[in-house]
C-alpha positions, 0 to 999 in steps of 0.5 A: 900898086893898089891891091884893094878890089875895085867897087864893084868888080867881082873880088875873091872874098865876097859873093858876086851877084849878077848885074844885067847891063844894057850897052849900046842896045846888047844886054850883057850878064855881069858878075859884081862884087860888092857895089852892083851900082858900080857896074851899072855906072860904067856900063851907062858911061860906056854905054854913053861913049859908045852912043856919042861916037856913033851919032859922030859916025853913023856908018860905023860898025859896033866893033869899029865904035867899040873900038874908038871907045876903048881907044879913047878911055885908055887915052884918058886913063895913060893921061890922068896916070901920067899926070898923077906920076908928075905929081908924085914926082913934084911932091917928092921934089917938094918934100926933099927941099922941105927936109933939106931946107929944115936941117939947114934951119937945124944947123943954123939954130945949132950954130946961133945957140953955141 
């Protein structure tokens, strides 16, 4: 697990400062860490989402927007964390193959020196 603070998100060991963020017409008082941009970066992305979904359902309440948002960033985010697991995975595959594969080249120099 990644124990590095997040740019931008407030951490314990740096003073937070208060970034102001306009999300889909409400202003919201954030603290941030070291990276105020960050911030302003995620909240125009969802900002963003939020604007897209509504023009899709215009009758739709800002919770039930916000909602759809939310359901569809942790979509993003289970699939890119299944794809870096499967990645993990193909590069442990690979390396054991590559050590299996120099420790046979070992043995057979070993036998071709004899």
């Amino acid at each position: 697990m990644n124990t590095e603070p997040r740019p931008g998100l407030e951490s314990s060991d740096s003073a937070p400062s208060v970034v102001t963020v306009n999300i889909f017409g409400a202003d919201y008082a954030l603290r941030a860490g070291s990276d105020p941009e960050y911030i302003r970066r995620v909240a125009r992305h969802v900002d963003g989402l939020m604007r897209e979904i509504s023009g899709r359902a215009q009758n739709a309440s800002a919770t039930r927007i916000a909602v759809l948002v939310a359901l569809q960033l942790t979509d993003q985010l289970m699939s890119e964390r299944a794809e870096s697991s499967a990645g993990k995975r193909d590069l442990r595959e690979l390396a054991e193959q590559t050590d299996s594969l120099l420790s046979r080249l070992d043995q057979t120099l070993l036998e071709v020196v004899e």
